[in-house]
PQR file of N, CA, C, O and H, with PARSE charges and radii, in Angstrom:
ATOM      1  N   UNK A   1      -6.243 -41.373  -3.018 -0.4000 1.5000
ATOM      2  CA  UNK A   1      -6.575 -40.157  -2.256 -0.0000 2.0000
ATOM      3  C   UNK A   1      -7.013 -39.063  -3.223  0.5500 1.7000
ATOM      4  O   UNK A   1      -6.361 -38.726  -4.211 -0.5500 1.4000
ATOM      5  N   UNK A   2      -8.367 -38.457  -2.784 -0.4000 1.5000
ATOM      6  CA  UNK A   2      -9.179 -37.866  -3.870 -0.0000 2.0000
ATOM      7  C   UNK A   2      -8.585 -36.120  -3.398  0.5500 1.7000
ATOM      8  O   UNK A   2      -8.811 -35.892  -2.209 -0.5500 1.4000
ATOM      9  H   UNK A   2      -8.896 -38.731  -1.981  0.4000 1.0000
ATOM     10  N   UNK A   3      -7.952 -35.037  -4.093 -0.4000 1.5000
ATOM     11  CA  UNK A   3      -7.721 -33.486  -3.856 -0.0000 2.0000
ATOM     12  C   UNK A   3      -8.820 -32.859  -3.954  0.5500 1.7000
ATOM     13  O   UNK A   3      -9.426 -33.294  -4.933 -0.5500 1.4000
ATOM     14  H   UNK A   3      -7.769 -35.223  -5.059  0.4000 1.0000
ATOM     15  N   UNK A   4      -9.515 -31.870  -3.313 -0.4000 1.5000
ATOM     16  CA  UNK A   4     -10.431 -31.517  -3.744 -0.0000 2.0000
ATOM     17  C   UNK A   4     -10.084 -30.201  -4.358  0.5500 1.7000
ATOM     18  O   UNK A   4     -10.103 -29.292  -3.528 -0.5500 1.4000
ATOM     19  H   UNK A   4      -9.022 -31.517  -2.518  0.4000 1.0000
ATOM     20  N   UNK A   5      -9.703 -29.752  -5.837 -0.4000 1.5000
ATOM     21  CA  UNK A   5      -8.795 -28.447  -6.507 -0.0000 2.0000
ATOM     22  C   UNK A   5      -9.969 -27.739  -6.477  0.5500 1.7000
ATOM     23  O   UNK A   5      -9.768 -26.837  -7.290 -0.5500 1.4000
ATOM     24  H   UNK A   5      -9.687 -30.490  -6.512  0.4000 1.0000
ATOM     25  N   UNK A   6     -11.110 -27.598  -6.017 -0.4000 1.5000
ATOM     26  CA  UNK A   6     -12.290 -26.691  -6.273 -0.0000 2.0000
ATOM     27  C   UNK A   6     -12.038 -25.748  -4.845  0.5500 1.7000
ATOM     28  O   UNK A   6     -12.286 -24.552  -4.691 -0.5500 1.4000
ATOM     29  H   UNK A   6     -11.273 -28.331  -5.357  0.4000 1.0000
ATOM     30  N   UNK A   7     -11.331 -26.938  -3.650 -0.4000 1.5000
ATOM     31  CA  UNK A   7     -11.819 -26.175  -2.647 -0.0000 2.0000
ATOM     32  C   UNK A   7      -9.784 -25.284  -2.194  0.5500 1.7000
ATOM     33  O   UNK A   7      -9.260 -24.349  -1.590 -0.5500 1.4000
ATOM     34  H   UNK A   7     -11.129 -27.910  -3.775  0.4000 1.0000
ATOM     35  N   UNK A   8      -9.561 -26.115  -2.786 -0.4000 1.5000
ATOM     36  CA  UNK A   8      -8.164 -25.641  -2.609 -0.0000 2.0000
ATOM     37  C   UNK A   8      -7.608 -24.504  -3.831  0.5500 1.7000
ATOM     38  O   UNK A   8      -6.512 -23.954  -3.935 -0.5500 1.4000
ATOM     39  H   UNK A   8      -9.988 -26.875  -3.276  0.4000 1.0000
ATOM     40  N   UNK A   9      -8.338 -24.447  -4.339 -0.4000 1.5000
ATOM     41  CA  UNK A   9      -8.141 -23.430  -6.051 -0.0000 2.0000
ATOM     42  C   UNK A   9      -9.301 -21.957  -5.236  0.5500 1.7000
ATOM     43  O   UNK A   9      -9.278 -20.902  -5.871 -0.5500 1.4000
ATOM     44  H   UNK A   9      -9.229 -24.894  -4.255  0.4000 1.0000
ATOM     45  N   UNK A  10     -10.037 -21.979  -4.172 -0.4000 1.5000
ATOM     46  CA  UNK A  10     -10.967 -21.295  -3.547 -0.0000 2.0000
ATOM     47  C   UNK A  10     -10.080 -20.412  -2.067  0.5500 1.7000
ATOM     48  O   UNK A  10     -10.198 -19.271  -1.621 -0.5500 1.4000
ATOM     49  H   UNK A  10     -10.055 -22.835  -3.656  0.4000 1.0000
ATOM     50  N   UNK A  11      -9.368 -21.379  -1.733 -0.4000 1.5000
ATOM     51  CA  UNK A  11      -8.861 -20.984  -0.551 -0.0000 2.0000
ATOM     52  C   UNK A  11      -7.810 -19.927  -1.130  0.5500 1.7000
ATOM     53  O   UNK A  11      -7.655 -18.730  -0.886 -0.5500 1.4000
ATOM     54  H   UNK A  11      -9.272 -22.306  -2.096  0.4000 1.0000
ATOM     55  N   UNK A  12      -7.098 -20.870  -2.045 -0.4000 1.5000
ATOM     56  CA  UNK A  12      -6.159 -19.578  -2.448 -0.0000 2.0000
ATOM     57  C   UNK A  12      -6.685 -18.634  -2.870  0.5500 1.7000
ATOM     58  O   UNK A  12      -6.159 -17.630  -2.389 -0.5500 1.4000
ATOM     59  H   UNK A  12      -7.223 -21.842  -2.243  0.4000 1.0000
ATOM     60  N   UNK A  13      -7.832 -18.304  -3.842 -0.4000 1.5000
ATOM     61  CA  UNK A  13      -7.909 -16.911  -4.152 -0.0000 2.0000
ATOM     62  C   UNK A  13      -8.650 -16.012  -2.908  0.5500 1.7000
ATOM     63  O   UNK A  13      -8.907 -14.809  -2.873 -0.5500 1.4000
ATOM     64  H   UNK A  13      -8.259 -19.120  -4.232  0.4000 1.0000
ATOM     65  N   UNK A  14      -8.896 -17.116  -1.869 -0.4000 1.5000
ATOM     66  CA  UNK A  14      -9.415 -16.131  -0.704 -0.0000 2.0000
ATOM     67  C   UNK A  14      -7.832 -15.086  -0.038  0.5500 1.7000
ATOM     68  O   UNK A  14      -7.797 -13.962   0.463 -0.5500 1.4000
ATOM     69  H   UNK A  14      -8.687 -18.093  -1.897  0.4000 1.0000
ATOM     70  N   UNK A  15      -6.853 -15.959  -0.299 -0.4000 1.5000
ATOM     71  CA  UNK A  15      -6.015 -15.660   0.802 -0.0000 2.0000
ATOM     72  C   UNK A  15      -5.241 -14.326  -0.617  0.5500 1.7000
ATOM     73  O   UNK A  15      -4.710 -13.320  -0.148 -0.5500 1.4000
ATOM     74  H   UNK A  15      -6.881 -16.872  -0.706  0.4000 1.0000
ATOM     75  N   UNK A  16      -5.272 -14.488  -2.262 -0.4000 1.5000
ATOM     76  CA  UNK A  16      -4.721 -13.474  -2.656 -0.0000 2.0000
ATOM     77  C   UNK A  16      -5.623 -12.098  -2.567  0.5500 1.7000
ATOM     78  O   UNK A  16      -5.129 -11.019  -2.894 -0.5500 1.4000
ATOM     79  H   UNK A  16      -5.704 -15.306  -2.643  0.4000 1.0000
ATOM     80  N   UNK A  17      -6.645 -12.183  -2.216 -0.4000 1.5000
ATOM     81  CA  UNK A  17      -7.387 -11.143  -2.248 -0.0000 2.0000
ATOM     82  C   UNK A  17      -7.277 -10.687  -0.894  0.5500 1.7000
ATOM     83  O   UNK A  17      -7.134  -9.469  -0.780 -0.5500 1.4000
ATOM     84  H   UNK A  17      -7.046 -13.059  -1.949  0.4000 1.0000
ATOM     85  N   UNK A  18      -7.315 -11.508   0.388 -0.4000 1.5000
ATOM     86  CA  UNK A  18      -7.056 -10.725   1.384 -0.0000 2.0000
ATOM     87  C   UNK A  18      -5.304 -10.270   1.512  0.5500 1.7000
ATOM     88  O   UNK A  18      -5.020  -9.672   2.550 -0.5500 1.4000
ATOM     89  H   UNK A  18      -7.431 -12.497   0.295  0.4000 1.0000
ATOM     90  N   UNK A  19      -4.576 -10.435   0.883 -0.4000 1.5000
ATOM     91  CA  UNK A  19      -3.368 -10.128   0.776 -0.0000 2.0000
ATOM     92  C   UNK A  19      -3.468  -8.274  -0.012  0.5500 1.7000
ATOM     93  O   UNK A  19      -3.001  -7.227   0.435 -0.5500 1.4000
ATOM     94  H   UNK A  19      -4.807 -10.921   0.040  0.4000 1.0000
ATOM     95  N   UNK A  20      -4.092  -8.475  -1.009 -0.4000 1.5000
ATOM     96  CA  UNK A  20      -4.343  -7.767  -1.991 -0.0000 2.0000
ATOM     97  C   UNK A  20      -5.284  -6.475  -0.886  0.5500 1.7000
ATOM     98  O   UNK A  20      -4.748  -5.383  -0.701 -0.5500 1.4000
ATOM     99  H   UNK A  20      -4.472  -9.326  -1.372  0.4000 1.0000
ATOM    100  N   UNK A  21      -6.237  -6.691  -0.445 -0.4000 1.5000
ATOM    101  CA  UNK A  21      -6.791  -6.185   0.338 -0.0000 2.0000
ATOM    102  C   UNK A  21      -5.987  -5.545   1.600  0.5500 1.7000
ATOM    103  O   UNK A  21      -6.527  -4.482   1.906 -0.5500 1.4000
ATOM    104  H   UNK A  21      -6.673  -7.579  -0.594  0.4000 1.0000
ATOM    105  N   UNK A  22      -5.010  -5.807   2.330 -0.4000 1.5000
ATOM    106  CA  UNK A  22      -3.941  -5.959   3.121 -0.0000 2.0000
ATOM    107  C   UNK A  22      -3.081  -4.432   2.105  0.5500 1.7000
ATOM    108  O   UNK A  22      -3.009  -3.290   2.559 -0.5500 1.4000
ATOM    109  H   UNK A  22      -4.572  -6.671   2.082  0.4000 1.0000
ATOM    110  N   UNK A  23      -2.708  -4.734   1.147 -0.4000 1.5000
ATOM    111  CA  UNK A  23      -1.757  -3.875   0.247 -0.0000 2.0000
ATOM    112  C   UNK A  23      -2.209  -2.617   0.399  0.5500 1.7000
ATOM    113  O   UNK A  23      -1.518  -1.602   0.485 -0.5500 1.4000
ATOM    114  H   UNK A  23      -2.767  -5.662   0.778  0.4000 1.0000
ATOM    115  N   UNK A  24      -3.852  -2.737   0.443 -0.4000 1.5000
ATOM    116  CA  UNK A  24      -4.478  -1.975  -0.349 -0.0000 2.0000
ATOM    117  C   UNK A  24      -4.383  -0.541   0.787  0.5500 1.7000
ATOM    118  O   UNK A  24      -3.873   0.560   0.579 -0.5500 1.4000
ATOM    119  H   UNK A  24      -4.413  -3.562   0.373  0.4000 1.0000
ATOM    120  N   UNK A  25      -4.921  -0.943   1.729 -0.4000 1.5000
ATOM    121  CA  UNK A  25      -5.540  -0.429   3.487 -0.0000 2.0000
ATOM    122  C   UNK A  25      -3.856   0.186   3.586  0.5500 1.7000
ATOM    123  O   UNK A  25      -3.662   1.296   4.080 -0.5500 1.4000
ATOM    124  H   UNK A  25      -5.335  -1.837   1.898  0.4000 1.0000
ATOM    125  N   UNK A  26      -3.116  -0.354   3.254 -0.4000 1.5000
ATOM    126  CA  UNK A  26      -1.771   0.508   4.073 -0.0000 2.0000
ATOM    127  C   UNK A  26      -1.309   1.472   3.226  0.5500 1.7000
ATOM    128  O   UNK A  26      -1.178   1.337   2.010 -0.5500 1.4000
ATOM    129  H   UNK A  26      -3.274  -1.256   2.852  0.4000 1.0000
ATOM    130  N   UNK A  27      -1.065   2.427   3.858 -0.4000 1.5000
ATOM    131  CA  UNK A  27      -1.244   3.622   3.216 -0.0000 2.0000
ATOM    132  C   UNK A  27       0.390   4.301   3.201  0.5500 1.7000
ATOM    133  O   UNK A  27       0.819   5.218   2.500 -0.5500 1.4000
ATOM    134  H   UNK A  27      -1.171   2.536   4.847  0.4000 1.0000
ATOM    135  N   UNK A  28       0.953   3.653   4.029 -0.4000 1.5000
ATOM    136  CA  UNK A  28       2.871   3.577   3.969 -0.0000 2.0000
ATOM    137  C   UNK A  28       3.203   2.566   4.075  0.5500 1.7000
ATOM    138  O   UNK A  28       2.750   1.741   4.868 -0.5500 1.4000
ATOM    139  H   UNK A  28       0.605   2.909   4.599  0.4000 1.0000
ATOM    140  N   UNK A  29       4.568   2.322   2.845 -0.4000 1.5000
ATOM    141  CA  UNK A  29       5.022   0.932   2.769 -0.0000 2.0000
ATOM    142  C   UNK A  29       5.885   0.545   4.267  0.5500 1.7000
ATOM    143  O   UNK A  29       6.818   1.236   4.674 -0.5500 1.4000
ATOM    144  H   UNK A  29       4.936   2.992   2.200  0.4000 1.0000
ATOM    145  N   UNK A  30       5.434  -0.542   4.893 -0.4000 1.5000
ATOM    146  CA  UNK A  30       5.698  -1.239   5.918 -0.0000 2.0000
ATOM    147  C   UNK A  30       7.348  -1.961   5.516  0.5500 1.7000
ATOM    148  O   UNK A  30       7.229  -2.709   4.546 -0.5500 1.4000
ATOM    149  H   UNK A  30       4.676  -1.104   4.562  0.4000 1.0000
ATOM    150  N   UNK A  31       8.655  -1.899   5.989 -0.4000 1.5000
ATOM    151  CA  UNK A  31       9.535  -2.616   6.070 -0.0000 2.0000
ATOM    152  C   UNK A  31       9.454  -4.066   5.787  0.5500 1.7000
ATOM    153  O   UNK A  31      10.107  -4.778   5.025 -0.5500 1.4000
ATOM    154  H   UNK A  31       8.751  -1.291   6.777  0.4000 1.0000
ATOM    155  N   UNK A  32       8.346  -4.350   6.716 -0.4000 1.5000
ATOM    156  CA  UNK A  32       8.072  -6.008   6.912 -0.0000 2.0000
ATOM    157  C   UNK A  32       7.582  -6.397   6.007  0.5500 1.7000
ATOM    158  O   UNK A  32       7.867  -7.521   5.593 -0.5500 1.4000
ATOM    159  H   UNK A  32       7.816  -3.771   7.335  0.4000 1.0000
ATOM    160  N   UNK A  33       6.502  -5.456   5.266 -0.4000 1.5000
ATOM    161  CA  UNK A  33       5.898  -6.326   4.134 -0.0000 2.0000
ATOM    162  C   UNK A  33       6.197  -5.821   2.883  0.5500 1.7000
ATOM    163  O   UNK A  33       5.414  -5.220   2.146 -0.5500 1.4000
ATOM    164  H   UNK A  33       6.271  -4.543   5.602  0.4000 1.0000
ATOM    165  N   UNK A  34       7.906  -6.210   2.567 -0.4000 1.5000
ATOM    166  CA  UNK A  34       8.200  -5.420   1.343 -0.0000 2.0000
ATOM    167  C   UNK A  34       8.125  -6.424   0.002  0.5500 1.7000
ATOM    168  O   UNK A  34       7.825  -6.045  -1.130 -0.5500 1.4000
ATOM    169  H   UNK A  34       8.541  -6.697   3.165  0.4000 1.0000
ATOM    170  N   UNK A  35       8.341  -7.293   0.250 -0.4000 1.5000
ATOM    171  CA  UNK A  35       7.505  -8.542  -0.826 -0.0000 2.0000
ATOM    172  C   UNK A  35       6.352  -8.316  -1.456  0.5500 1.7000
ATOM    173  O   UNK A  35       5.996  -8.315  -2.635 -0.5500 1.4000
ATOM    174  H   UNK A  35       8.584  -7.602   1.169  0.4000 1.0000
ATOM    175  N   UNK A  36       5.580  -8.026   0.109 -0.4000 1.5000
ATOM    176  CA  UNK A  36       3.671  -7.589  -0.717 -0.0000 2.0000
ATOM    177  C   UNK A  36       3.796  -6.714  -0.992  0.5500 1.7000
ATOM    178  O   UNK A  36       2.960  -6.544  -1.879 -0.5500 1.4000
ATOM    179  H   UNK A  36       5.869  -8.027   1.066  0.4000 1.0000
ATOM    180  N   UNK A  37       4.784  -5.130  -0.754 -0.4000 1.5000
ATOM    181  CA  UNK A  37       4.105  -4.307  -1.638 -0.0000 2.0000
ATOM    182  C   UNK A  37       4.765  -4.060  -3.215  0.5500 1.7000
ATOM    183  O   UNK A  37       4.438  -3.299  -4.125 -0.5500 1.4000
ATOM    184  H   UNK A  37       5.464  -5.268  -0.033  0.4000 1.0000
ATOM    185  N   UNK A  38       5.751  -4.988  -3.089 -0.4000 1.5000
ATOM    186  CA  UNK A  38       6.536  -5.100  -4.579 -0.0000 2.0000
ATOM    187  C   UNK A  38       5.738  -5.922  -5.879  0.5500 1.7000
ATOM    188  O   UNK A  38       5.802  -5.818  -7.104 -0.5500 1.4000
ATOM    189  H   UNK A  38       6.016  -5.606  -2.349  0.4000 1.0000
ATOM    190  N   UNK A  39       4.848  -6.909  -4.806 -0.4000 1.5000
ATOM    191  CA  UNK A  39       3.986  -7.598  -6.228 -0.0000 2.0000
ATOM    192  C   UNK A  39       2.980  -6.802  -5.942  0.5500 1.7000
ATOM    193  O   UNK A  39       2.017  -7.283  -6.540 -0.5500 1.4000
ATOM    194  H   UNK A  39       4.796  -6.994  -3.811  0.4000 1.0000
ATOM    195  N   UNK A  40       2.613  -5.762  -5.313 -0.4000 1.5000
ATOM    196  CA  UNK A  40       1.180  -5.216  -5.801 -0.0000 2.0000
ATOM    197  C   UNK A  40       1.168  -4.014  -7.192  0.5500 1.7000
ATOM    198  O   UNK A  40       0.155  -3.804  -7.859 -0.5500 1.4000
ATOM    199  H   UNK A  40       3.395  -5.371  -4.828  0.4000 1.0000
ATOM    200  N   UNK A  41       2.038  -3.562  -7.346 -0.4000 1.5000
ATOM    201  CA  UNK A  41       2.046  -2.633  -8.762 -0.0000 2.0000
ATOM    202  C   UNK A  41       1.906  -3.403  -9.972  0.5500 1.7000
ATOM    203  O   UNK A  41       1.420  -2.954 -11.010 -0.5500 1.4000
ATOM    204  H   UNK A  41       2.861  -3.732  -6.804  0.4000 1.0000
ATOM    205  N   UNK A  42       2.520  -5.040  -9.751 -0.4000 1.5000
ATOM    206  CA  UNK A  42       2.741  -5.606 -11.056 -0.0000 2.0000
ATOM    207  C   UNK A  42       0.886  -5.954 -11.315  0.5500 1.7000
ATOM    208  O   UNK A  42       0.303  -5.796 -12.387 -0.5500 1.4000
ATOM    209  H   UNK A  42       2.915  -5.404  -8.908  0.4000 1.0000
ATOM    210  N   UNK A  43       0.095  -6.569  -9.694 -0.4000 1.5000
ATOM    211  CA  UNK A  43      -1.014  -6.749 -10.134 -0.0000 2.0000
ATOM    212  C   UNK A  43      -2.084  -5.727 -10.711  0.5500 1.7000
ATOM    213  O   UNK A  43      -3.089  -5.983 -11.373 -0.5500 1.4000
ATOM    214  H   UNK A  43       0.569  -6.697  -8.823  0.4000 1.0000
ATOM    215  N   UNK A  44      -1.440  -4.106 -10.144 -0.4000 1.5000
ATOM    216  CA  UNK A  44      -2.469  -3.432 -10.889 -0.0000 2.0000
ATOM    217  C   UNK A  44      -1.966  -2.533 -11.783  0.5500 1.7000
ATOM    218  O   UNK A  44      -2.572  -1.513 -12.111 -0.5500 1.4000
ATOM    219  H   UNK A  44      -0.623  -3.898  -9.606  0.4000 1.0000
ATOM    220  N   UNK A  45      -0.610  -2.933 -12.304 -0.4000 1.5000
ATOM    221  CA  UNK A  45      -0.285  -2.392 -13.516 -0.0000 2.0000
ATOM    222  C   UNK A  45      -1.530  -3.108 -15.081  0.5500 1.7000
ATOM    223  O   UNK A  45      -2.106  -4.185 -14.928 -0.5500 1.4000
ATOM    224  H   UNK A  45      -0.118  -3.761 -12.037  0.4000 1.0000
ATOM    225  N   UNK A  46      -1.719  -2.217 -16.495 -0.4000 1.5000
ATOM    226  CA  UNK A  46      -2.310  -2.968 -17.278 -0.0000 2.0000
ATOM    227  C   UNK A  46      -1.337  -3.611 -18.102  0.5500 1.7000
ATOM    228  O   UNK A  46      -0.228  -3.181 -18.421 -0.5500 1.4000
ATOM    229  H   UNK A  46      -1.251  -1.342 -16.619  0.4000 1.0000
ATOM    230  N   UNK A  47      -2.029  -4.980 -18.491 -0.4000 1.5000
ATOM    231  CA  UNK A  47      -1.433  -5.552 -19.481 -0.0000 2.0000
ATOM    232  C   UNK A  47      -0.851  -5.141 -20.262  0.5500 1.7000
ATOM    233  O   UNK A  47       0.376  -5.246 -20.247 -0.5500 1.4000
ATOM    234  H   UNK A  47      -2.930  -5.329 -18.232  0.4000 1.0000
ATOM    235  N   UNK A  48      -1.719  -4.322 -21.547 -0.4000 1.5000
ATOM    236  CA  UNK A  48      -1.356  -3.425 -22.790 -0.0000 2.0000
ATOM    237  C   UNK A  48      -0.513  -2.643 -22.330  0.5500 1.7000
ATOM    238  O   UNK A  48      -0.862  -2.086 -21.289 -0.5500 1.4000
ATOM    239  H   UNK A  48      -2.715  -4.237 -21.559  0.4000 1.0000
ATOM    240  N   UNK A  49       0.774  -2.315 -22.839 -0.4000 1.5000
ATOM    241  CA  UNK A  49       1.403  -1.507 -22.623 -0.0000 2.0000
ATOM    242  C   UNK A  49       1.813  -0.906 -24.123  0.5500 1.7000
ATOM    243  O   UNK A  49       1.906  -1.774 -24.991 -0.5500 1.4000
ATOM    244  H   UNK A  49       1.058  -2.768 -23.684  0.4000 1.0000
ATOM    245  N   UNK A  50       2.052   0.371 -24.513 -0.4000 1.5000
ATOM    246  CA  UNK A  50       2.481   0.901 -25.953 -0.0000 2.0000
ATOM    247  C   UNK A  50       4.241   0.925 -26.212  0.5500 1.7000
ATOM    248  O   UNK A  50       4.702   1.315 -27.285 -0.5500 1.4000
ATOM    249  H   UNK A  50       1.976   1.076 -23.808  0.4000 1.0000
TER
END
């Protein structure tokens, strides 16, 4: 049984970006989605830090 990781490595970054996108649009943190808005600082924190 052949995976296809091109199309499944595709889907996911569709679904982190509409997640990401989702974070983005709400403008008060929601109760329900306190998971998503806890990993969204780490994604747009920068790497480099001093």
């Amino acid at each position: 049984m052949k995976i296809n990781v091109k199309r499944i490595f595709m889907a996911f970054l569709c679904a982190e970006l509409l997640l990401f996108y989702i974070s983005l649009i709400q403008p008060a943190p929601v109760p329900d989605h306190g998971t998503l808005l806890e990993i969204k600082p780490y994604k747009l924190q920068p790497v480099v830090q001093p």
